[in-house]
C-alpha positions as CSV (number, residue, x, y, z in Angstrom):
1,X,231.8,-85.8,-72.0
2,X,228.3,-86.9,-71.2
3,X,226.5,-86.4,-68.0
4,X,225.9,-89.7,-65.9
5,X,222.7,-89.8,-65.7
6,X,221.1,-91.7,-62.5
7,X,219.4,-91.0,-59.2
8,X,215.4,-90.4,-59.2
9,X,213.4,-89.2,-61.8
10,X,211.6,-85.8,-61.9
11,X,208.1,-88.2,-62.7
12,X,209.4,-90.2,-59.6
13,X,209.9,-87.4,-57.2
14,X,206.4,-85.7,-57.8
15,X,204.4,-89.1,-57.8
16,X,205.8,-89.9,-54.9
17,X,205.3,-86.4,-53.2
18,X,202.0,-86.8,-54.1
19,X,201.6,-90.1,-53.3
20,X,202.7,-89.2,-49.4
21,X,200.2,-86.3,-49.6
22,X,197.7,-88.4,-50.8
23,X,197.8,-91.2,-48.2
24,X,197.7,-88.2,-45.4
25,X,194.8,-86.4,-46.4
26,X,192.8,-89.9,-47.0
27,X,193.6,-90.5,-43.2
28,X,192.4,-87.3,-41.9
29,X,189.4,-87.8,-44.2
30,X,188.9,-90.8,-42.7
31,X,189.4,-89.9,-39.4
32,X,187.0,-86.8,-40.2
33,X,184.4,-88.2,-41.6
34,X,184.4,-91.2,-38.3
35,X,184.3,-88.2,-36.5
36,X,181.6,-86.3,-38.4
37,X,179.6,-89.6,-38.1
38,X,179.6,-89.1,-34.0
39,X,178.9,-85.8,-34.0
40,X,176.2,-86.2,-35.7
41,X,175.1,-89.0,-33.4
42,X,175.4,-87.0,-30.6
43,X,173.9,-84.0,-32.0
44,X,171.0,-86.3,-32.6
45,X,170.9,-87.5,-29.4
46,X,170.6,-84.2,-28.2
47,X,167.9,-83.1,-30.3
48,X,166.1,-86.1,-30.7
49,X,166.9,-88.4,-27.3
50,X,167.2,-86.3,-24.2
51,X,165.3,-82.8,-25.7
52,X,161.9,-84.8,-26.0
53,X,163.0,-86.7,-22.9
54,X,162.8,-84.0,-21.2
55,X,160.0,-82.1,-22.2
56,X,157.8,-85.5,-21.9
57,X,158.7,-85.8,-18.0
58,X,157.3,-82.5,-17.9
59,X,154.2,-83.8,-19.5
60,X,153.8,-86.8,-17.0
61,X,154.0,-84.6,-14.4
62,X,151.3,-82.5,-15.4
63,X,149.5,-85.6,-15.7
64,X,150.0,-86.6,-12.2
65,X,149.0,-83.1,-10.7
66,X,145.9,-83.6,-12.6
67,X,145.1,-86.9,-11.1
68,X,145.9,-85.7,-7.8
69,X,144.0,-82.2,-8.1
70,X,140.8,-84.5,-9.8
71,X,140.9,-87.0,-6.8
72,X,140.6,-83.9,-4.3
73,X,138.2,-82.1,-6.0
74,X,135.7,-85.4,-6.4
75,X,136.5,-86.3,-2.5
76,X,135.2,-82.5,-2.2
77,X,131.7,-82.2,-4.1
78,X,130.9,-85.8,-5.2
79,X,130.2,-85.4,-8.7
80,X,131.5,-88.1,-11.1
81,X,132.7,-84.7,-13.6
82,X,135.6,-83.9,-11.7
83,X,137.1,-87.6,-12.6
84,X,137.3,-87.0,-16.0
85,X,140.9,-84.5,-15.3
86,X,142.0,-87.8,-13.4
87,X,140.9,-90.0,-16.5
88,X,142.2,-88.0,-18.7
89,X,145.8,-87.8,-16.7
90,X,145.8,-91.5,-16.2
91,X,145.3,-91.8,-20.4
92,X,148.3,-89.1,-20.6
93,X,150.5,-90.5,-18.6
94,X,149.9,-94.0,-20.2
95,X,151.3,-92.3,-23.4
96,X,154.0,-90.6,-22.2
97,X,155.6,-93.5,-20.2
98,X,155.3,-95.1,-23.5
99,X,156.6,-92.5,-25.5
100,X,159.9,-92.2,-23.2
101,X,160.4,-96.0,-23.1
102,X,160.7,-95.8,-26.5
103,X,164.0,-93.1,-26.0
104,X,165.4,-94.9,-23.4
105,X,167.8,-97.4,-25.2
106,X,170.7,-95.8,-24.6
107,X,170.2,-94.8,-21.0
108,X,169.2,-97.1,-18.7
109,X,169.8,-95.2,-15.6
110,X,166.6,-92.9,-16.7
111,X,164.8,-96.0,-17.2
112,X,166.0,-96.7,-14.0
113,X,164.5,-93.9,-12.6
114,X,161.1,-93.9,-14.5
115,X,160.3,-97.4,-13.3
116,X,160.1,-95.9,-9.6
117,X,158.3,-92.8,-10.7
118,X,155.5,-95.7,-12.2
119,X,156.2,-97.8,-8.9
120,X,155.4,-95.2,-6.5
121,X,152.6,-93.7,-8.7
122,X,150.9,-97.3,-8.9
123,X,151.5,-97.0,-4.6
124,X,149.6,-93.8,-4.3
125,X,146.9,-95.1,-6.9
126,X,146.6,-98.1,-4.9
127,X,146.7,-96.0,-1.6
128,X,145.0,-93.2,-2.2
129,X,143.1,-92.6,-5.5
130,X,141.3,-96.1,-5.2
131,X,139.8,-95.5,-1.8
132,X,138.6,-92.0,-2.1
133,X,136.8,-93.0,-5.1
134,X,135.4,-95.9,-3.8
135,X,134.4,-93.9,-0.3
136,X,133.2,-90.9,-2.2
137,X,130.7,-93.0,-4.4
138,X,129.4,-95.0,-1.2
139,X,129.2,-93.3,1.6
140,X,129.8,-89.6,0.5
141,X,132.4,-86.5,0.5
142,X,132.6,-86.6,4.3
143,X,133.8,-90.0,4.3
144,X,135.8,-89.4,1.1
145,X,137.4,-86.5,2.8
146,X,138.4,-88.0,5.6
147,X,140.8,-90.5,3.5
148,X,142.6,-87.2,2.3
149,X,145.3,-87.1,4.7
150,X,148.6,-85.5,5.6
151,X,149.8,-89.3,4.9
152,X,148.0,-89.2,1.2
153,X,149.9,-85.9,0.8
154,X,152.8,-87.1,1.7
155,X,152.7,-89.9,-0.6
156,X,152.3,-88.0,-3.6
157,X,155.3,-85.7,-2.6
158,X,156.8,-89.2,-3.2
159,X,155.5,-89.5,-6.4
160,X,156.3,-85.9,-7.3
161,X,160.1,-86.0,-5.9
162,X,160.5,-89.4,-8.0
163,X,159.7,-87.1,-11.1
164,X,162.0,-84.9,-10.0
165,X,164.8,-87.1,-9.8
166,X,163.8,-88.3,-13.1
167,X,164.4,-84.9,-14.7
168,X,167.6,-83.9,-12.8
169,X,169.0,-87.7,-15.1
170,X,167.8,-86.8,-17.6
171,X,169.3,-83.3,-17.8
172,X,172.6,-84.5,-16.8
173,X,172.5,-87.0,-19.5
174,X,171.5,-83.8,-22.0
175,X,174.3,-82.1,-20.5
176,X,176.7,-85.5,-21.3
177,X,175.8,-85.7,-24.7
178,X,176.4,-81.8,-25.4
179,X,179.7,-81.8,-23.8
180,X,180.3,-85.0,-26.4
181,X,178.8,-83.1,-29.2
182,X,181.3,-80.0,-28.3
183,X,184.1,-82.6,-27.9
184,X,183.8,-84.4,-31.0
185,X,183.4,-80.5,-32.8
186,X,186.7,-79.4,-32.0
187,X,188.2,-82.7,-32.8
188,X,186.8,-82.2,-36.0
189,X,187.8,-78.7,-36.3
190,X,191.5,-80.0,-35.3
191,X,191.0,-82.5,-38.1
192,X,190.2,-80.0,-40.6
193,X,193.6,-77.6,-39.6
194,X,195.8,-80.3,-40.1
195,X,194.5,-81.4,-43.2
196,X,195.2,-77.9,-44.3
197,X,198.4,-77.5,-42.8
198,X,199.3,-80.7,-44.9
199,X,198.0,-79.0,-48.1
200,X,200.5,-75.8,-47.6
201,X,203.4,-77.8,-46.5
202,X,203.2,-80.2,-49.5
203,X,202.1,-77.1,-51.7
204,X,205.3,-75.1,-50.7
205,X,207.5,-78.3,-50.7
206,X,206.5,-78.8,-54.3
207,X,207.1,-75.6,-55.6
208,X,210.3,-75.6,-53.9
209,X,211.5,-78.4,-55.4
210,X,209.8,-77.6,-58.8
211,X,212.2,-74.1,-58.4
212,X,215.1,-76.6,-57.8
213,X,214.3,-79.2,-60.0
214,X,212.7,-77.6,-62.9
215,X,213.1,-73.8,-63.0
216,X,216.6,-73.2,-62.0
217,X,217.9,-75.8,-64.6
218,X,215.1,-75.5,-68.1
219,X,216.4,-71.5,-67.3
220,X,220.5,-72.5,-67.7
221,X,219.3,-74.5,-70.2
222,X,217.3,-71.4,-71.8
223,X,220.4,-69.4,-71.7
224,X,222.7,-71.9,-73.4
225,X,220.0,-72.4,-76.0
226,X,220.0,-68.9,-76.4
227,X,224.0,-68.4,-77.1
228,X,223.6,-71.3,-79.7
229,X,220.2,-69.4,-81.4
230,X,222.4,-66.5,-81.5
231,X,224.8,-67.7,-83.6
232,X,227.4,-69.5,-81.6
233,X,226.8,-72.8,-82.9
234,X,230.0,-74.4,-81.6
235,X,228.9,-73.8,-78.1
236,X,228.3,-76.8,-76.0
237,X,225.2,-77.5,-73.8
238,X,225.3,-79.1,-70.9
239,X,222.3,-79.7,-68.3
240,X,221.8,-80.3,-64.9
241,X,219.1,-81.4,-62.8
242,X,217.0,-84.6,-62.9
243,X,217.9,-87.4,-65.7
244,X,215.0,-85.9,-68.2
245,X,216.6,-82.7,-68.2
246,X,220.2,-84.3,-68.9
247,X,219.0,-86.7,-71.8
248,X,217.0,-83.1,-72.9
249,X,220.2,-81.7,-73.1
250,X,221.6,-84.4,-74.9
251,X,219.4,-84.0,-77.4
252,X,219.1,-80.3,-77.7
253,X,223.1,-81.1,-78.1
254,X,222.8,-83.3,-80.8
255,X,220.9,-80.8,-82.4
256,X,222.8,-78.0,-82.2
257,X,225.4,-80.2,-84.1
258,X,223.4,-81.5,-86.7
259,X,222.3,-77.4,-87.3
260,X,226.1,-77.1,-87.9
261,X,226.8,-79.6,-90.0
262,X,223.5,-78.9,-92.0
263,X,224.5,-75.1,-92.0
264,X,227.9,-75.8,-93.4
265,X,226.2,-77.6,-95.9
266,X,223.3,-75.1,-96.7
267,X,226.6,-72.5,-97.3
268,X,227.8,-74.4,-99.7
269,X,224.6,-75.2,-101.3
270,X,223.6,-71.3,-101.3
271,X,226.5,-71.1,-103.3
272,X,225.9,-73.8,-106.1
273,X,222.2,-72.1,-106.3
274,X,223.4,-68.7,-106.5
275,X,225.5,-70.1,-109.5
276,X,222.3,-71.9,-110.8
277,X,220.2,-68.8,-110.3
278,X,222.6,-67.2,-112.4
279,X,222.5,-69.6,-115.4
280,X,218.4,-69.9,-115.2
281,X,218.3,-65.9,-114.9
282,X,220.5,-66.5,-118.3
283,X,218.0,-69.4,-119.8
284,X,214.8,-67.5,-119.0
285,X,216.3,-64.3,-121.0
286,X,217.0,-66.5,-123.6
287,X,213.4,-68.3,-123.6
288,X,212.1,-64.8,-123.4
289,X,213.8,-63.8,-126.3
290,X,213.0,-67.2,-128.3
291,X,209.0,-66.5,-127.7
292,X,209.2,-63.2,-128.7
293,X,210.8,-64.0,-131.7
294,X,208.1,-67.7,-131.8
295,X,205.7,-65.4,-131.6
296,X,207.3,-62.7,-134.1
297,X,207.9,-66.0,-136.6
298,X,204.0,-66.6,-136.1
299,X,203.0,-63.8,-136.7
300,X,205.2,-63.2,-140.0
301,X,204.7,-66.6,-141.2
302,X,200.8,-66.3,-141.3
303,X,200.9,-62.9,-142.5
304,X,203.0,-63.7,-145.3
305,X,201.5,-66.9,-146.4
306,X,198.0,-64.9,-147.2
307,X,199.7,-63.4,-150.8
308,X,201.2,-66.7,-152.2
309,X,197.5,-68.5,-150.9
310,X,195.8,-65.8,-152.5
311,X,197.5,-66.6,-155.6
312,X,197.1,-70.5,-155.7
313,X,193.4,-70.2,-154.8
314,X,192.7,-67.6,-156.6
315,X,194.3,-69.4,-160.3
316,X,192.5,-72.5,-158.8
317,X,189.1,-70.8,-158.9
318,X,190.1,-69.6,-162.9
319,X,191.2,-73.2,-163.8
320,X,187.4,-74.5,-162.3
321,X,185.6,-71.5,-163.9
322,X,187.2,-71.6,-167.2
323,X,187.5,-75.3,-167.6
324,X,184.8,-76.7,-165.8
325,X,183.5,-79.2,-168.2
326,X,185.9,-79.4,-170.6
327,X,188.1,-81.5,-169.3
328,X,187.1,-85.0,-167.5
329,X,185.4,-85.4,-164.4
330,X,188.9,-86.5,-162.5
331,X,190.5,-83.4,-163.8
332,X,187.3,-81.3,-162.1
333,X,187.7,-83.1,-159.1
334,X,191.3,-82.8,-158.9
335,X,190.8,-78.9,-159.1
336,X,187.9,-78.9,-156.7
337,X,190.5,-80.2,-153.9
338,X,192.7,-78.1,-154.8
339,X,190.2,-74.9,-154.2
340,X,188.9,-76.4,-151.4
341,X,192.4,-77.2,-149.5
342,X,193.6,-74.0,-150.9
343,X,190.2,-71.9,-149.0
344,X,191.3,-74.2,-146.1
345,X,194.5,-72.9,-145.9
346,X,193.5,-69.1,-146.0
347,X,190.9,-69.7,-142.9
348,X,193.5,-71.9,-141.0
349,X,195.9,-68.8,-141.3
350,X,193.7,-66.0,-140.8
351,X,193.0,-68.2,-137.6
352,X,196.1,-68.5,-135.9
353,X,196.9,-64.9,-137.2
354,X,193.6,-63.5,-135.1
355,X,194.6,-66.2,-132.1
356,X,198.5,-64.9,-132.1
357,X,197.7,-61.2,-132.4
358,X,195.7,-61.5,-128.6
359,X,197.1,-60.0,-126.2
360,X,200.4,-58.6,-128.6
361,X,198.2,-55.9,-130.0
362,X,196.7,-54.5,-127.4
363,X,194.6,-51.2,-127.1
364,X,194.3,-50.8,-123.4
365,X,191.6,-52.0,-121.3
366,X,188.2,-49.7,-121.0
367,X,184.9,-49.9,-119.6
368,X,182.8,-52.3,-121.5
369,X,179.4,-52.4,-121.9
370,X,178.7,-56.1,-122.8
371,X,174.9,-55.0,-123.9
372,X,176.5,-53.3,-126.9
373,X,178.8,-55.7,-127.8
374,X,175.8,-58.2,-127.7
375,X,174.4,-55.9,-130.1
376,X,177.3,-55.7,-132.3
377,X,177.4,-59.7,-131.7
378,X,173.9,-60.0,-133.3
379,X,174.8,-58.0,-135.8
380,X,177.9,-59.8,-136.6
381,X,175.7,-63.4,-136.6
382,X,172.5,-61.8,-138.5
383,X,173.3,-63.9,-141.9
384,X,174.0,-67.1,-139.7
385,X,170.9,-66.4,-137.8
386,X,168.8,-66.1,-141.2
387,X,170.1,-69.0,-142.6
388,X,169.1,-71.0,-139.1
389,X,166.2,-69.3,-138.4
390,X,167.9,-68.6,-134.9
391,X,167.0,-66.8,-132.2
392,X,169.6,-65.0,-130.3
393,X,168.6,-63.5,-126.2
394,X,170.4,-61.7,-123.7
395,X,169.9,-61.0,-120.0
396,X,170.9,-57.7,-118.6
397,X,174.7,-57.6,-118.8
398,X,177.1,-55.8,-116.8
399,X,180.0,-53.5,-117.3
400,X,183.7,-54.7,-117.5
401,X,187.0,-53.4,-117.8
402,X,188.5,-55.0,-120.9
403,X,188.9,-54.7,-124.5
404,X,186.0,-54.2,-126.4
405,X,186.9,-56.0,-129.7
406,X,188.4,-59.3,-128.0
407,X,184.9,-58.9,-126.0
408,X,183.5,-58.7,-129.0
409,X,185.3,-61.8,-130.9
410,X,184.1,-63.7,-127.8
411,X,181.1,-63.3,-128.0
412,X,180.5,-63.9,-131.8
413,X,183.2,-67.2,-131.6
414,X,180.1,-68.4,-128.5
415,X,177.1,-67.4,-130.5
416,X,178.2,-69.1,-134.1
417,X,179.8,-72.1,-132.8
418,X,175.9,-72.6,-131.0
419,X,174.4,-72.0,-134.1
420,X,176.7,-74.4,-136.2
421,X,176.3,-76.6,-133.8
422,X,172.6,-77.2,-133.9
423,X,170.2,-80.0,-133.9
424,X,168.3,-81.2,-137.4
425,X,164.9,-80.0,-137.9
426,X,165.2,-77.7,-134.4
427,X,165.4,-74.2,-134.5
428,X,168.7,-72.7,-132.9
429,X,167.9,-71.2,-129.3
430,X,170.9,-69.1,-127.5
431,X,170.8,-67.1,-124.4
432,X,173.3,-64.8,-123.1
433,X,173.3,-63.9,-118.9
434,X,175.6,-63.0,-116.4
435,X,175.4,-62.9,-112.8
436,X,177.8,-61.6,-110.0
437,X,179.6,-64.3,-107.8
438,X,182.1,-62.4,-105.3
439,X,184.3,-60.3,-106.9
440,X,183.5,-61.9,-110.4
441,X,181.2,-61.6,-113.2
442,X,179.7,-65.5,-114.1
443,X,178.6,-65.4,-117.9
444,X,176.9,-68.4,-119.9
445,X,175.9,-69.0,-123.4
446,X,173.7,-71.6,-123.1
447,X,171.6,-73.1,-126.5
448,X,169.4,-76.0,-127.7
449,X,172.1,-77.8,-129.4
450,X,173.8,-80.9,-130.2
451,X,175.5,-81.0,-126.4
452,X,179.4,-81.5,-125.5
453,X,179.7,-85.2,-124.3
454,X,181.7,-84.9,-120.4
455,X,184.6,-86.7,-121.4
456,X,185.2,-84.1,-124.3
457,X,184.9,-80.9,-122.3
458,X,188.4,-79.9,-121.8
459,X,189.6,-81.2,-125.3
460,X,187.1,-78.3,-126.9
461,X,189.7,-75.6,-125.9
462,X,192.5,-77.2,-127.3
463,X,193.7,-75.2,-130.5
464,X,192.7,-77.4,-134.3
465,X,190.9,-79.8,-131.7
466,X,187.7,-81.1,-133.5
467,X,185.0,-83.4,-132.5
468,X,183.6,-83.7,-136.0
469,X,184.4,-84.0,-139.4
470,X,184.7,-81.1,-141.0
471,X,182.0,-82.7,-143.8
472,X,179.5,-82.2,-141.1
473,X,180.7,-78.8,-139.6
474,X,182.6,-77.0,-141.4
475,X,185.4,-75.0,-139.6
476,X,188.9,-74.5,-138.5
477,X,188.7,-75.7,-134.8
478,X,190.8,-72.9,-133.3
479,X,187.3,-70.6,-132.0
480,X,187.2,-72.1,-128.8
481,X,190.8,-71.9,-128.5
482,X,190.2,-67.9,-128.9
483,X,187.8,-67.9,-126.8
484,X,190.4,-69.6,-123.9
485,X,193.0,-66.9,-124.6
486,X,190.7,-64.0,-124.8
487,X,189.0,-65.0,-121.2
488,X,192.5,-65.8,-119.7
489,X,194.2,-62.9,-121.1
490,X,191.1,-60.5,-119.1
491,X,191.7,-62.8,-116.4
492,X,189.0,-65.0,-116.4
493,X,188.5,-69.1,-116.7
494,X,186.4,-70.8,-118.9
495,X,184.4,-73.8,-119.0
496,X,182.0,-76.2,-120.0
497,X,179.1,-77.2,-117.4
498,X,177.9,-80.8,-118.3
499,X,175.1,-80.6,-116.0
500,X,172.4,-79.2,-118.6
501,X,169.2,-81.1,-119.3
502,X,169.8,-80.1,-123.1
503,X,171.9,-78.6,-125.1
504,X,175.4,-77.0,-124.3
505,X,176.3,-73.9,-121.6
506,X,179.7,-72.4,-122.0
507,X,180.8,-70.4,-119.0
508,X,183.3,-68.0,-118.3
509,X,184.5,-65.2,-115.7
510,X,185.2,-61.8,-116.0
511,X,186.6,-59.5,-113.3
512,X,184.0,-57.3,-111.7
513,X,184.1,-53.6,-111.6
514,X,184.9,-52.6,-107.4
515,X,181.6,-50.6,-107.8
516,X,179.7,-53.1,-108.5
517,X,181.2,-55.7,-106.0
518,X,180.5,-52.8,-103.1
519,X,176.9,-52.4,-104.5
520,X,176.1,-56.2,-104.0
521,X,177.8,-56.4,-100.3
522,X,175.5,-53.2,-99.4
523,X,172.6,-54.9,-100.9
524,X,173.2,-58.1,-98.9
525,X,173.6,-55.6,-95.7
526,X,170.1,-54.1,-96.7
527,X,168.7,-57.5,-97.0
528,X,170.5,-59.1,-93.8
529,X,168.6,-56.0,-92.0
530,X,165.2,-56.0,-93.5
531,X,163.5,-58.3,-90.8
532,X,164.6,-55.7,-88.2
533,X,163.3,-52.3,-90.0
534,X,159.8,-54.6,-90.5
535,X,159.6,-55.2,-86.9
536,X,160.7,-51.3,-86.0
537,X,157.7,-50.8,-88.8
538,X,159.7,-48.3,-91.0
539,X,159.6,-50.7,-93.9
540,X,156.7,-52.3,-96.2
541,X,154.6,-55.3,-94.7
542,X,155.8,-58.5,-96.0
543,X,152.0,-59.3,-97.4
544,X,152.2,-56.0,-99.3
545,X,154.8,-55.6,-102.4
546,X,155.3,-52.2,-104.1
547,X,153.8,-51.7,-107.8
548,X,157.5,-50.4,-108.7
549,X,159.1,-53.5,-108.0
550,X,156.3,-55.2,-109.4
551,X,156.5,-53.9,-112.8
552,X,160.5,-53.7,-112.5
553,X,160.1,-57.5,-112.0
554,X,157.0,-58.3,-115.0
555,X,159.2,-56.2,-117.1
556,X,162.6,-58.4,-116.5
557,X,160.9,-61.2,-117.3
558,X,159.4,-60.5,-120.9
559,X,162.3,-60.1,-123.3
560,X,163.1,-57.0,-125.0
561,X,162.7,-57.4,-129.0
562,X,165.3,-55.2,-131.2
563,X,162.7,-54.3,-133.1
564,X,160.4,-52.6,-130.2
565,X,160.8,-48.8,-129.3
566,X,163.1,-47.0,-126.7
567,X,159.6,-45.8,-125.3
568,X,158.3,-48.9,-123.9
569,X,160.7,-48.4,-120.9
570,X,161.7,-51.9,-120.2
571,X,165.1,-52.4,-119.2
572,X,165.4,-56.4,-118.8
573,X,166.7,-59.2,-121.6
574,X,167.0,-58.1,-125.1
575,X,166.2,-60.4,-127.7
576,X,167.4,-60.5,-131.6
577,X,165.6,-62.9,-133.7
578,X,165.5,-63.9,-137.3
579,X,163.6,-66.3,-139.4
């Protein structure tokens, strides 16, 4: 029976937990940020509206005192000096008032109260300061003195008590706008708790439900899976929980019955294959045995067709001896096939007798120096050589595990297939080398030659492939094909590179010797490290290279000639050449 599966999703539920949380914390934001707006405007009313306010009615004060000391002091000795202070004050308090006007858009009740500080200032200029100038300058101090009276004082106590109520506003409006600045602070503060609050309840409302939702029924789930997993496929799963959990353990249901059906059907298909296993084990015995016995047949076959060959060519070559001439010039002809076929024959045999004996007789593989087989190559190629007036060189070649005579027939089936295969009128070149790519030995014969056209490359290997007639170069067409099994059978690939400017290169790989592998990683550790032991100075300057490297590297690149003596102490390519 399948679980009815309805009621909110599990997508649903969070979004809209979320959603909730999310309209909440953009309100307090909001309702922060208003309120970090006007605490800022009331810090700045602070610091920039009443602060200056009030240390400007400070400075008009000071002013006033200076006109009122100045008048006294003038009504006193007479001299025109002693109104400069009063001058000066009346300039100050000209840019004070103006300076505070400009601050007083937001309170008009200081305004209020700065308009009589300049209304009873203008009454005691008018009054006073007027007069006792005016007296002083015509009819002297005494007269000037006399106008200094108890009223005179009196009126600028007016003028100093209007200053004074000036300050007391505007420290009560400082003392406003710092109780608003606290206010709106701790409203903010406030504003940042709940906002917080709202963060932990939602985050421990969603994990609660995520335990109730998600947890308590992907673990049930878990556990059913796990019964099924461990091999009680016939269990039934059921989930609980919101409607993607129950259509996930529908399907994780389903599943569990398709692994049953398919593992009923894997048993009985483990059964047909162990019953085909059986009859391919059988086959392959058989092919095994049918190869050997191929093989066997090839080798008996070839080796038994040499004596009845031997025979026909060999009465052939009597009939064209004795009885050249005497007979007519179809006859001679008809016997000269039959030689020639007859020598055919023999080489094609001796062929695939050499190319089925590799890897059947086997001697064991040694360490092979490839400079001595080259030698015993040259050797094996000196009559070629002679007749081509070729020149056969080697690089310095490396030491392999192998067999030395398949080496051996390697090499030569490289070196005379470049020498056959030569260009009129253009002495044979050929040029043995090796060098080491990872954990193998890369070796080319390259020559001067008549070149491999790409699209024939792979067909070369092929055994009785040809490219020519055999009227233009003679041969059997099976050397290549030796040369394919010999490098596969040391476990190696061959192949022609068709990227030469001239000529033809046959390549091929040989394992390398661990030795030598190890010695080309530590050499590529000591090159990696060289910049470091130049700059510690332990190592030769970089302008400066040592004479021993420097005739190591002349001498590798002059060619040794066979002829030369063991004396001359040169250890680089070795050249054989004839002509």
């Amino acid at each position: 029976m399948k679980p009815v599966v309805g009621g909110w999703s599990l997508r649903r539920r969070v979004i809209t937990l979320l959603t909730v949380v999310g309209v909440l914390l953009i309100a307090l934001a909001g309702a922060e940020a208003a309120m970090a707006a006007r605490n800022r405007t009331q810090i700045d009313a602070v610091l920039n509206e009443t602060g200056p306010l009030r240390v400007q009615s400070q400075e008009l004060l000071n002013a006033l005192l200076d006109q009122e000391t100045a008048i006294r002091g003038y009504a006193v000795s007479g001299d025109p000096a002693d109104l400069n202070p009063y001058r000066e004050g009346l300039e100050q308090e000209k840019s004070v008032v103006a300076g505070m006007q400009m601050l007083l858009g937001d309170y008009p009740q200081i305004g209020q109260e700065l308009r009589i500080v300049e209304e009873r200032t203008a009454q005691w200029r008018q009054s006073v300061a007027e007069p006792v100038i005016t007296t002083t300058e015509q009819s002297g101090t005494s007269a000037g003195q006399a106008l200094v009276t108890e009223r005179a004082r009196q009126q600028f106590d007016e003028v100093r008590s209007a200053v004074n109520d000036l300050q007391e506003e505007i420290l009560t409006a400082r003392e406003q706008s710092a109780d608003n600045v606290r206010t709106s602070s701790n409203v903010l503060v406030v504003l940042l708790i709940v906002a917080a609050l709202v963060v932990v309840v939602a985050g421990a409302v969603l994990l609660l439900s995520l335990d109730r939702m998600v947890i308590r029924p992907l673990t049930g789930l878990a556990n059913q899976v796990r019964e099924v997993a461990e091999g009680d496929y016939q269990h039934g799963i059921a989930a609980v929980g919101p409607p993607e959990f129950l259509r996930l353990g529908e399907d994780v249901d389903a599943m569990r019955q398709k692994i049953a059906a398919d593992l009923a059907e894997v048993r009985a298909a483990r059964e047909r294959i162990e019953w085909v296993n059986s009859q391919l084990q059988k086959q392959a015995e058989e092919l095994t045995r049918s190869n050997r016995d191929l093989e066997q047949f090839a080798y008996v076959a070839s080796h038994d067709l040499q004596e009845p060959l031997r025979k026909v060519a060999s009465f052939c070559q009597l009939l064209q001896r004795r009885y050249a001439g005497q007979l007519d010039e179809r006859a001679d002809q008809y016997i000269a096939f039959a030689v020639d076929g007859a020598q055919r024959m023999q080489r094609l045999i001796n062929d695939l007798l050499a190319f089925s004996r590799i890897g059947r007789l086997t001697t064991g593989f040694v360490e092979v120096d490839l400079n001595k087989v080259m030698g015993d190559v040259a050797g094996q190629t000196e009559a070629a050589r002679q007749y081509a007036d070729a020149e056969l060189t080697w690089s310095e070649l490396p030491v392999i595990s192998g067999e030395e005579p398949l080496l051996t027939n390697l090499l030569a089936n490289l070196v005379s297939n470049s020498i056959k295969f030569r260009r009129p009128d253009v002495p044979p070149k050929v040029h043995i080398s090796a060098r080491l790519v990872g954990a193998e030995w890369e070796i080319s014969c390259q020559d001067n030659g008549i070149g491999i056209e790409p699209e024939f490359a792979d067909k070369i290997f092929v055994i009785f492939q040809r490219l020519h007639s055999k009227d233009a170069y003679p041969g059997t067409g099976i050397g290549l094909a030796i040369v394919k099994k010999i490098v596969e059978y040391h476990g190696g690939r061959v192949w022609v590179d068709t990227d030469v400017p001239e000529g033809t290169a046959i390549r091929f790989t040989l394992p390398a010797l661990p030795e030598d592998v190890e010695a080309a990683a530590a050499a590529a550790v000591d090159s990696s490290e060289q910049p470091q032991d130049l700059a510690e100075g332990d190592a030769t300057p970089s302008n400066e290279v040592p004479a021993a490297l420097t005739e190591q590297a002349d001498s590798s690149d002059r060619p040794d000639r066979a002829d030369e003596s063991p004396e001359s102490g040169r250890t680089g390519d070795m050249r054989e050449t004839v002509g």
